[in-house]
C-alpha positions, 0 to 999 in steps of 0.5 A: 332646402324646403320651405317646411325644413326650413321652418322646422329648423328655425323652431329647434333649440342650438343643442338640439341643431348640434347633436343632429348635425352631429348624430347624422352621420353612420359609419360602416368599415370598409372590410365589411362592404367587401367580405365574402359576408356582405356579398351573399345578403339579399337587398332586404338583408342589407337594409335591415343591417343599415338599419341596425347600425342606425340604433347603435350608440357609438361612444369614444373610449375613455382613460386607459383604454384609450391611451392603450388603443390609440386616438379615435377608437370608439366601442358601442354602448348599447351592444346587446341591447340593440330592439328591432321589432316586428311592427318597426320594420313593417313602419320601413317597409319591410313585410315579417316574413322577409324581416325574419329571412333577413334576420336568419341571413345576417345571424348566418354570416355574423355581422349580429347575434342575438343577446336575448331571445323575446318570445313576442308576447307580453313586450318580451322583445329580441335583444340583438348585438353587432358582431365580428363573426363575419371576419372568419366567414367562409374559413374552417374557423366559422362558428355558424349559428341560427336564429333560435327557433320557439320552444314553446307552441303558440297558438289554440293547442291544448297545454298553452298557458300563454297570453290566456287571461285567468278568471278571477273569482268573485268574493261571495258575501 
């Protein structure tokens, strides 16, 4: 261990060295390593799917449920709610043109789906969700789905209204 890890470590509470021991860790199923999926992504867009399974939150089941599905099941609370930004990915390293293929390849062979659609201006942000689609990948059953493409042309056109600042009218006395 280095000498500034080591330092940094003494600096941090009990509870904040628990819950990073505890939160260090990422699981991935076996099945979704070795689907026909898996296989056909290109390095990028098994980065950025490592990536998102990183800003999951994995929480176990509670009462009921838990009693009904066995012990150590666990569901995932921000599904849906899952934030990857451009300017993120480019902090990783990942340039925007290979962050979007990789986005368009794991909506093609559904390991995610996106929840709500941002239109990248105003923090309207994509909202995305892990999915199961991947299990019938390469079946009849397969429902394939794109990335949604941008109704509204952005850019110096005629008719565009977004992020056009409005003049105010000064108040003549």
């Amino acid at each position: 261990m280095a000498s500034g890890e080591k330092d940094s470590e003494c600096l941090l509470t009990r509870e904040q060295r628990y819950k990073q021991k505890r939160y260090n860790d990422m699981y991935i199923e076996r099945a979704v390593i070795l689907s026909e999926a898996f296989k056909v992504l290109t390095a990028t867009a098994i980065r950025v799917y490592l990536i998102f399974l990183t800003k999951r939150v994995v929480k176990p089941l509670q009462g009921k449920a838990a009693r009904r599905t066995g012990k150590g099941k666990y569901y995932i609370e921000n599904q849906g709610q899952i934030e990857f930004r451009y300017s993120e990915a480019e902090k990783y390293g990942i340039r925007s043109a290979a962050f979007r293929d990789a986005i368009d390849q794991l909506v093609a062979v559904g390991l995610i789906d996106i929840a709500q659609q941002g239109s990248g201006v105003q923090k309207d942000v994509t909202l995305y969700a892990l999915s199961d689609r991947w299990r019938l990948y390469g079946m009849p059953e397969f429902v394939v789905r794109t990335r949604p493409k941008r109704r509204i042309q952005c850019g110096f056109q005629k008719g565009n209204r977004l992020g056009k600042v409005r003049k105010v009218r000064k108040c003549q006395l």
